[in-house]
N, C-alpha and C positions, 0 to 999 in steps of 0.2 A: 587470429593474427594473420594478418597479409604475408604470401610468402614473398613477396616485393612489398619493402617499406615503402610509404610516401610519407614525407613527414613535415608539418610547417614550421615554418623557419621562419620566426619572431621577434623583431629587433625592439630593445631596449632604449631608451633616453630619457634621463634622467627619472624612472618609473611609469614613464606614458610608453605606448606601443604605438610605432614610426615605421613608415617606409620610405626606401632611398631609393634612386634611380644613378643607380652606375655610381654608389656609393656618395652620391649629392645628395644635398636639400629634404633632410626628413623631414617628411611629413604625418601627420599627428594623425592616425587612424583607430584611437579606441585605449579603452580600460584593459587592458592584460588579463585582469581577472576573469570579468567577466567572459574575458575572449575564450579563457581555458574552461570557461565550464559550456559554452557554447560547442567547445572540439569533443568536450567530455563525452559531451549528447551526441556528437557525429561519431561516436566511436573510435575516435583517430586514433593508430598505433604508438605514434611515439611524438613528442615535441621538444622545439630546441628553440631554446632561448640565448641571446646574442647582446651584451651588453654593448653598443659599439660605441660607447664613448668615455669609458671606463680607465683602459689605457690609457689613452689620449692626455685623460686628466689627470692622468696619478694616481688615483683611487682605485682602493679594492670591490670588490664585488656588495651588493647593495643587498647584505646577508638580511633585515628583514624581508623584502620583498619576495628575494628568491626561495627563503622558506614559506612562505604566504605562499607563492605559485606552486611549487611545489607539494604544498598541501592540497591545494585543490585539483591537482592534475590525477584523477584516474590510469594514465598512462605514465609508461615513463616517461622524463623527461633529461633534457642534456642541456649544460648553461656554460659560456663562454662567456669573457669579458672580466679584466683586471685581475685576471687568477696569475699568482708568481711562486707562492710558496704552497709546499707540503700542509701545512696548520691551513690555510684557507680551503683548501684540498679538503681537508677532514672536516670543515666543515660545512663548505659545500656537502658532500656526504651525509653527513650523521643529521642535515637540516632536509634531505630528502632526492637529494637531485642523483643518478644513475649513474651520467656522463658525466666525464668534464670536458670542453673544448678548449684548447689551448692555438693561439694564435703567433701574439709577439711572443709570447716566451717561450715558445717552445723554440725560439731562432737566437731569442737574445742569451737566454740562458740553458743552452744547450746540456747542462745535466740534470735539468728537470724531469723532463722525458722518462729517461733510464731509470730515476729515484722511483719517480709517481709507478710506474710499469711495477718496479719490483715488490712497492706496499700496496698498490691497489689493484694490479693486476691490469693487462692489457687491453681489458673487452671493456675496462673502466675508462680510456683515452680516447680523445681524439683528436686528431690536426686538422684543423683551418688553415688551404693554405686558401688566401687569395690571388686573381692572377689577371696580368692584362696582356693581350697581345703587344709583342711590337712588330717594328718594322721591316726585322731578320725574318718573319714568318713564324715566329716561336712564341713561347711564354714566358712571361718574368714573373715571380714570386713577390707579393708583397708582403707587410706588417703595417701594423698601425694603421688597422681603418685603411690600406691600402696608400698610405704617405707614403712608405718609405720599401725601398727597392731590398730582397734578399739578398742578391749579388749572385745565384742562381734562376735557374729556368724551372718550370712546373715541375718534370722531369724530377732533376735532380734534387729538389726540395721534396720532392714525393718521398722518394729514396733514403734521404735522410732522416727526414720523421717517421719512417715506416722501421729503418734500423734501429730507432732510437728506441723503439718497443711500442707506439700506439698503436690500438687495434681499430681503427677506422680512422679515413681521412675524408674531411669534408671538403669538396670542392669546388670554389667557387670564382665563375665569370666575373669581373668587375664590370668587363665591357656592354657582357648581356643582363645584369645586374634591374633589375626591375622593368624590362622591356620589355616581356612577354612574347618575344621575338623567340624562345624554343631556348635549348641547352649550345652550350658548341663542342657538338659531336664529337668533332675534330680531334679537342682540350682531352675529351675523356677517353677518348681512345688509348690518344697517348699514355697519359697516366695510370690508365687502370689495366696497361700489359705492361706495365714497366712496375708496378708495385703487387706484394704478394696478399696487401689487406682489400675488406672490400671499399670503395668508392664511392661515396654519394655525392649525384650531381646537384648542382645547387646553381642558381642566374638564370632567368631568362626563363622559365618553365609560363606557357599561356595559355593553355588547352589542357585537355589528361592526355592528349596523345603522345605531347612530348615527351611522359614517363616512358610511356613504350619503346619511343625513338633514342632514350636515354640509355635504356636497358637494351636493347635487341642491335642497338647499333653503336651506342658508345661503351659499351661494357660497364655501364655503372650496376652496383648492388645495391641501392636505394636512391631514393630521387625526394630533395628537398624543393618545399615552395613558399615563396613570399607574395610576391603580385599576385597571384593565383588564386591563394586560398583571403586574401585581405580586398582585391577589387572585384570589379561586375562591371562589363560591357564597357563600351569605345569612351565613357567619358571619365572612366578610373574611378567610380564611383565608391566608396567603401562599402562593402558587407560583407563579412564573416564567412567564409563556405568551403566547402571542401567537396569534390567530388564525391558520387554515389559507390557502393560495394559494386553494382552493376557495373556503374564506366570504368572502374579500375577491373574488373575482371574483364570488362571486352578487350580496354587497350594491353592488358599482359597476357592477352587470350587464354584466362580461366575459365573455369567452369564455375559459373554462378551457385551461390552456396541454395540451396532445397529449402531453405525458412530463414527466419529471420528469429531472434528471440525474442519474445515479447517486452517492453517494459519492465520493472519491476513496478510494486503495487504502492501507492501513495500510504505516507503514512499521514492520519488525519485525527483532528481533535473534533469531538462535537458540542456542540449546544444546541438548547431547546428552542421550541418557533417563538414565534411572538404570536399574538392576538388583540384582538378588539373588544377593550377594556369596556366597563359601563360608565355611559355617560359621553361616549364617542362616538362619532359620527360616519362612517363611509360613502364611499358615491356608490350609487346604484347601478353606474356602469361599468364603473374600474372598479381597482382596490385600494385607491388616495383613501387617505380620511385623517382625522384630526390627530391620530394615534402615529399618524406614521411621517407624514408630509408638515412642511411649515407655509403659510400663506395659502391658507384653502378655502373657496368660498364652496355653495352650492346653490345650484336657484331652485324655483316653485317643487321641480320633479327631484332635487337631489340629484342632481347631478351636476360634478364637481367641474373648478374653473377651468384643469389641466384638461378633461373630455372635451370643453368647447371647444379650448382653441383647436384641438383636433379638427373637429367639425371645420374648422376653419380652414384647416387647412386645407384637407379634402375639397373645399370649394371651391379653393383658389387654386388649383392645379390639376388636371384633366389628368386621368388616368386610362387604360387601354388601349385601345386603337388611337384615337386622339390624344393620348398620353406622348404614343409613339411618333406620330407625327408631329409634335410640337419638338420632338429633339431631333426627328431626320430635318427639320428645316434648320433649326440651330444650329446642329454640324454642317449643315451644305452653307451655312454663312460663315462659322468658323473657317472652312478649307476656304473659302475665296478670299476672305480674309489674311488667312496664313498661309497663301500659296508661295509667297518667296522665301518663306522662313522653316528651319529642318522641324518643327514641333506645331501641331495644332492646338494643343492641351496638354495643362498639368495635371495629373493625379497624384495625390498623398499616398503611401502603401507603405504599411505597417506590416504587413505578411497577412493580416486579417480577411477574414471574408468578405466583408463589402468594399474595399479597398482593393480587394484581390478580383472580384468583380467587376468594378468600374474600371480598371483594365481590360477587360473581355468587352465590356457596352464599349468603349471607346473605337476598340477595333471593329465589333460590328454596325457602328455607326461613321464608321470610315476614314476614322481621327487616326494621329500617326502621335498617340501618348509619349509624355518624359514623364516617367513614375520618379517622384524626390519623396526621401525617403530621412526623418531626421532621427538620428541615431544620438539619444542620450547616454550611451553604453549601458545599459541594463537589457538590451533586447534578450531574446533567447535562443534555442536553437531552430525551432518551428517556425520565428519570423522570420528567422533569414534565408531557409531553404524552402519556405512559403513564397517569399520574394526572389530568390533566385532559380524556382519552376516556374513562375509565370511569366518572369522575364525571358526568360529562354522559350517557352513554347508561344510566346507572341512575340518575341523576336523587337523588344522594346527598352529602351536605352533607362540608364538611371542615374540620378543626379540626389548625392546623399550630401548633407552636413551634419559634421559629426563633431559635437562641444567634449570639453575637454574632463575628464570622467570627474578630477579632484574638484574643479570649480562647481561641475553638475550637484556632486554628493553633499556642498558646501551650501549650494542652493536651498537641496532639500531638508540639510538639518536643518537651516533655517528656517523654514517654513515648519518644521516639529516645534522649533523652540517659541514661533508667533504664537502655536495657541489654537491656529484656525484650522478647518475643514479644508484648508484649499492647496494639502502639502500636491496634491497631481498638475497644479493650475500653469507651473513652469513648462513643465512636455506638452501643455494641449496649445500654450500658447506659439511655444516655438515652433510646434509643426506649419502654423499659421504663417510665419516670419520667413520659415524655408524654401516652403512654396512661393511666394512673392515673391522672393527674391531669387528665386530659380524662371518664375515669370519674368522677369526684369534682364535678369543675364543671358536668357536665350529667347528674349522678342516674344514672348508667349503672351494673348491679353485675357484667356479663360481659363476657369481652376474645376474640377470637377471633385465635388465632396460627397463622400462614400454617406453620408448620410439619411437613414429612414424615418421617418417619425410612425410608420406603422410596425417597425421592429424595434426601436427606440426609443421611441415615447417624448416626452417633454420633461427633463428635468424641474424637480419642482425650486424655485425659487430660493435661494439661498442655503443650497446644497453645496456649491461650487462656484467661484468666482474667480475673474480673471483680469487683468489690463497690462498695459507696459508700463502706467507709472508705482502699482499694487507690487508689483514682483517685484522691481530694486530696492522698493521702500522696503521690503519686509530682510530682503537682503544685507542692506546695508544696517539695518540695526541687528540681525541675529549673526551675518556672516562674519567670515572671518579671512576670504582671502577673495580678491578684486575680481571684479564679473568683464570678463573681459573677453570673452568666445561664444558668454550665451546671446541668440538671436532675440533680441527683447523689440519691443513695438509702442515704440514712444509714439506720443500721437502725431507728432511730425510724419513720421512714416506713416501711421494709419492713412492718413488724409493724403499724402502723396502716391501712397500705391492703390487707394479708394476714387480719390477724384482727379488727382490729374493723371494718373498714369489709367483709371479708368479699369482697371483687372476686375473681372467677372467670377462672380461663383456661382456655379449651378451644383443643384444638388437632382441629378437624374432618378434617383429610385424614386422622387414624389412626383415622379409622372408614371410609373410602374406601378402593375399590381406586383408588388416585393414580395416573395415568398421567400424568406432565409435556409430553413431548412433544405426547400428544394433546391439554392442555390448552392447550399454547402455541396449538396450531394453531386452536383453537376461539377462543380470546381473539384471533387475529392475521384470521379470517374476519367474527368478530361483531362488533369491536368498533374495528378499526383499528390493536390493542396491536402493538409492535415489540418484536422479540428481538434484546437489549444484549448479545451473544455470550459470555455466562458467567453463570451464580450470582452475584446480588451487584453484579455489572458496572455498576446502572445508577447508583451512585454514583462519582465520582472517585475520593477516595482510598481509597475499599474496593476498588478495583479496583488500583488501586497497592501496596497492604497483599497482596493475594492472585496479582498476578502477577511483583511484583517483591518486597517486603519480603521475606514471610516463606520465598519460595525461596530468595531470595540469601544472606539474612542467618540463617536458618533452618535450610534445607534442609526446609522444608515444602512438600509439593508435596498444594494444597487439591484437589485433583481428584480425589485419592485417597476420599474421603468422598463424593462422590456415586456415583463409580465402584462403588466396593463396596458402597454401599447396595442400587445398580440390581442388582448381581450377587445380592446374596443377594434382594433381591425376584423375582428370577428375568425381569425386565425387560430384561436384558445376559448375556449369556453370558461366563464369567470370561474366554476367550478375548482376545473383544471389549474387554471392559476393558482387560486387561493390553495388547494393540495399540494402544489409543487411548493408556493412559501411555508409550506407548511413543515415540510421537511427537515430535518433537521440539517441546518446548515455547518459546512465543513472549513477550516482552512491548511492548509500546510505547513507545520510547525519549521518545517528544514528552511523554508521560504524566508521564516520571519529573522530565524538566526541569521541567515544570510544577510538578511539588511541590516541587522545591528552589526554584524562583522565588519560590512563594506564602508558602513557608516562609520564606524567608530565607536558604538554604547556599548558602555558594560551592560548588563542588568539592570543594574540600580538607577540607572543614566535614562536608561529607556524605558522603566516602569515612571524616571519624573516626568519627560517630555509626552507621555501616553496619559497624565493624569495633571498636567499642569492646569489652570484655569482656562475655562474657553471664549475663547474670542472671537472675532469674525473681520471680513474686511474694512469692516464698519470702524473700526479701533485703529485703521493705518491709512497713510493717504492714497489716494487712488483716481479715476476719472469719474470714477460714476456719476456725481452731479454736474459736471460738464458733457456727459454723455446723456444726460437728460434734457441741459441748456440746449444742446444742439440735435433736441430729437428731430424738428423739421429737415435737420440737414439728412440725419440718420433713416429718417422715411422715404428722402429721393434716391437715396442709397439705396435700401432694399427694393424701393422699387423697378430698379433698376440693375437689380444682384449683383450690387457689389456688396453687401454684408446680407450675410444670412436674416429671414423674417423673425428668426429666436434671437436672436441678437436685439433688434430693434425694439421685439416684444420685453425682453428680459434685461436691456441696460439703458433702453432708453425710455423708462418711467420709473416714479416711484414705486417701491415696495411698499405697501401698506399692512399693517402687523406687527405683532409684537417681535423685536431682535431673536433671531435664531441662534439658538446653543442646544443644539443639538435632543434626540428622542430620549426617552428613556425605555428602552424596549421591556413587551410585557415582561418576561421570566429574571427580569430582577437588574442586577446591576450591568454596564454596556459587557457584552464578553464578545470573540472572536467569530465571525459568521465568514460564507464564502456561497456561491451559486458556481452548480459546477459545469450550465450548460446552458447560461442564461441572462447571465451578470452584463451590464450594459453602464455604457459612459455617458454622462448628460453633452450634450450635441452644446459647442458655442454661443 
């Protein structure tokens, strides 16, 4: 435990998680939930939940939710907002929450205080006051969401809620309220020598230094943050973060603690490998074969369709020294190109390694990156302090959009309830949607995609599928509440940000001899980056979709794609591979209850949606035979990068073979599988 709290301070509306600026214009910054299991993992000491529109409306406290967060907070936590009487008191309590914060009512109904104090004890209290400078040089006292005037000064509103019996007072700038502009010293001086409890500052916190300048100079005893811990960099970009035990031990000039504790140990379920049944075919180079992949050919030598187009690719793009001179001339045309505009390049970054990477290529090929970054609320803790050490030690701005958690999760039931293999197909497309459209908002005309095909592989065919008119379609007949924040990619827009707007994709590592491992290791020595024990991993539900979905319910086992990538790149001997599939594969049981909870399945809900009939995109409307009509178009595209060469290969022809419904893996009926350092996403 910190012997200085810091603690984040989490506004409520209507169940989404908002931040205000000088008590204005909330804005929509994440899932609450998932935000508290995100602090859980940073180890945060304590958290405070702020319902600010609660009063306002009449209404009491939004007791499922707040039992919900309070279940899953590790830490304590403390909840204000539309609490009046004793009975909501007790249940706030007995439903998990430590604090109570009291704001209006502690002004309106002045013997609440004294009651609460005498049945729950003072260290149970706290006063919210809020406050704005005026014109005297002093401080007025607000309520209500800061509407309405106490008729006293900070001061003396201190004083009376501090007699009244609460044992901490929260204190909060309206003026320095989301500006990141620091605490007002000044505010807590005053307050925190005129009252005998302790003080937490709260507005304006932008830096970790400001805790220090809070404490050392304004007499506060704890120091709350909003802006802080919910944005990143000059463009307010949202990401989850909290400073290091480090930066809080320099700016309260502690002595750093001697270790760290370890993790604790996953708990994990097993199942048996698969194998190559008789009467089955494998490729002589990789590990594809009839047993495991849909749509497979092989020629004279046995060796399968997904190897060629490798070979293909390798041809078509120079690697080493001439690797690297085809992107220093790219970049030297990029900056002359972008010399009037604050960005040369966009980069996608997930917290992941090759993502995390092409941020470091960009800067040493002398690009000035906007890393966008789209936030389905399931990230984790890893992606987001993966993303917020690299941003910081390259000193590179971020630009996130972030869909609204209830509409996200309404998505993805629906995609459980189609039937099909393609519940991930909404997140790979939106990141697609974010970028362009972050190209578009800041003059940018190239995308740089973290993508390898020699760590990668090629998705085989009808594993995963995607478009902008596939995802409403599947929406509007399983959903149940209007898609109206997610970034969807009707073909309007495809062709407007493809041919007239002209945005470029390049994918740099197929000019690179790409070594992952040695990458990780460089990014985990330079920079501080941590490895989320799989491809993809450092999302939640991507990590759920790849170690339990699509085994279970599939018989897809995603490991196979990087595995055979590294084999034909000659980075893994087939041997090696086929050992490591061989293992018994794991998933995370805690993982999967998680997504039933967040989702909504009972049990029984989610053993139907895991076992309904299978179906594929083939069964809802979609672009694909117009994305075939217009392969000619789709060829001057690629060859022109503005859609990826997989893209063009894999939706601009037909498929030939019979309709995919999934494997039956050898050792019997589909069960749960996971790859715990290996597991890879089929590339667009």
């Amino acid at each position: 435990m910190l012997t200085t709290r810091v603690i984040p301070c989490l506004l409520l509306r209507h169940g989404s998680l908002v931040k205000t600026i000088g008590f204005e214009n909330p804005r929509y910054v994440g899932d609450p939930v998932n935000t508290v299991r995100i602090f859980n993992e940073m180890e945060v000491d304590e958290l405070v939940f702020l319902d600010i529109t609660a009063t306002a409306e009449g209404r009491e406290p939004d007791f499922p939710l707040v039992e919900r967060l309070a279940a899953e907070c590790f830490m304590p936590v403390a909840y204000g907002g539309g609490i009046r009487t004793i009975t909501q008191m007790r249940r706030l309590f007995r439903g998990g929450i430590e604090k109570i914060i009291l704001n209006t009512a502690a002004t309106e109904l002045p013997d609440l205080v004294p009651a609460a104090a005498a049945e729950f004890g003072s260290q149970s209290l706290v006063a919210s006051i809020d406050v704005r400078r005026n014109g005297a040089g002093s401080w007025a006292a607000y309520v209500r969401q800061g509407r309405a005037a106490v008729g006293r000064d900070a001061v003396a509103q201190a004083q009376v809620v501090a007699n009244a019996g609460v044992g901490e007072i929260l204190l909060t700038s309206i003026d320095r309220d989301g500006t990141r502009e620091g605490y007002d010293l000044e505010l807590l001086r005053a307050v925190s020598s005129a009252v005998r409890v302790p003080v937490i500052a709260n507005g304006g916190a932008g830096r970790a230094e400001d805790f220090g300048l809070a404490v050392r100079d304004g007499g506060a005893a704890a120091c709350a943050a909003g802006s802080l811990v919910v944005y990143a960099g000059a463009n307010r970009a949202v990401l989850i973060n909290f400073p290091s035990r480090q930066e809080l031990d320099r700016v309260f000039g502690r002595t750093s603690a001697a270790a760290v504790a370890s993790a604790p140990a996953r708990t994990v379920a097993r199942s048996a490998p698969t194998a190559v049944s008789a009467g089955q075919r494998e490729c002589t180079r990789c590990l594809y074969g009839t047993h495991n992949v849909p749509f497979i050919t092989f020629d004279d030598h046995g060796v399968c369709n997904y190897c060629r187009t490798l070979d293909t690719l390798a041809a078509e793009y120079p690697r080493g020294d001439a690797g690297w001179a085809v992107l220093e001339h790219l970049a030297e045309r990029i900056r002359a190109e972008q010399r009037t505009k604050q960005y040369d390049v966009a980069v996608g970054v997930s917290g992941g390694c090759d993502s995390s990477y092409m941020l470091v290529l960009a800067k040493q090929l002398g690009l000035r990156p906007l890393a966008v970054h789209f936030d389905n609320t399931w990230n984790s803790r890893i992606a987001v302090e993966n993303i917020q050490r690299m941003l910081r030690a390259l000193d590179v701005d971020l630009h996130t959009y972030v869909v609204d958690n209830e509409e996200y999760d309404d998505i993805y039931r629906a995609f459980f309830e189609s039937g099909t293999p393609d519940v991930e197909a909404p997140t790979d497309l939106a990141l697609a949607v974010v970028l362009n459209q972050a190209c578009e908002q800041h003059g940018i005309r190239h995308i740089f995609e973290g993508h390898s095909y020699r760590t990668e592989g090629i998705s085989p065919i009808g594993w995963l599928y995607m478009d902008g008119r596939y995802i409403p379609t599947v929406h509007r007949r399983f959903g149940h509440r209007p898609m109206k924040t997610y970034p969807n990619m009707p073909l309007g827009k495809f062709l407007k940000w493809t041919v007239a707007q002209r945005l470029v994709k390049i994918r740099p590592l197929y000019y690179l001899d790409y070594q992952k491992e040695a990458t990780k290791k460089m990014l985990q020595e330079r920079y501080g980056w941590q490895w989320y024990g799989g491809h993809h991993l450092e999302n939640r539900f991507t990590a759920f979709f790849h170690t339990y979905f699509w085994p279970r319910r599939w018989g897809i086992d995603g490991r196979l794609l990087g595995n055979c990538a590294l084999v034909w790149a000659g980075q893994m001997t087939r041997a090696e591979a086929a050992a490591e599939l061989a293992g018994p594969p794991v998933y995370d049981p805690g993982l999967v209850e998680f997504v039933k909870q967040r989702l909504r399945y009972s049990d029984e809900e989610f053993e139907r949606v895991m076992t309904l009939p299978k179906k594929t995109y083939l069964d809802y409307p979609n672009y694909k035979k117009t994305f075939e009509r217009l392969r000619p178009l789709f060829w001057f595209l690629y060859k022109t990068n503005r859609v990826p060469k997989s893209f063009y290969l894999k939706y601009c022809h037909p498929y030939k073979g019979p309709k995919f419904t999934g494997h039956q893996p050898a050792w019997g009926a589909p069960v749960p599988a996971v790859a715990e350092t290996s597991l890879v996403t089929p590339a667009l």
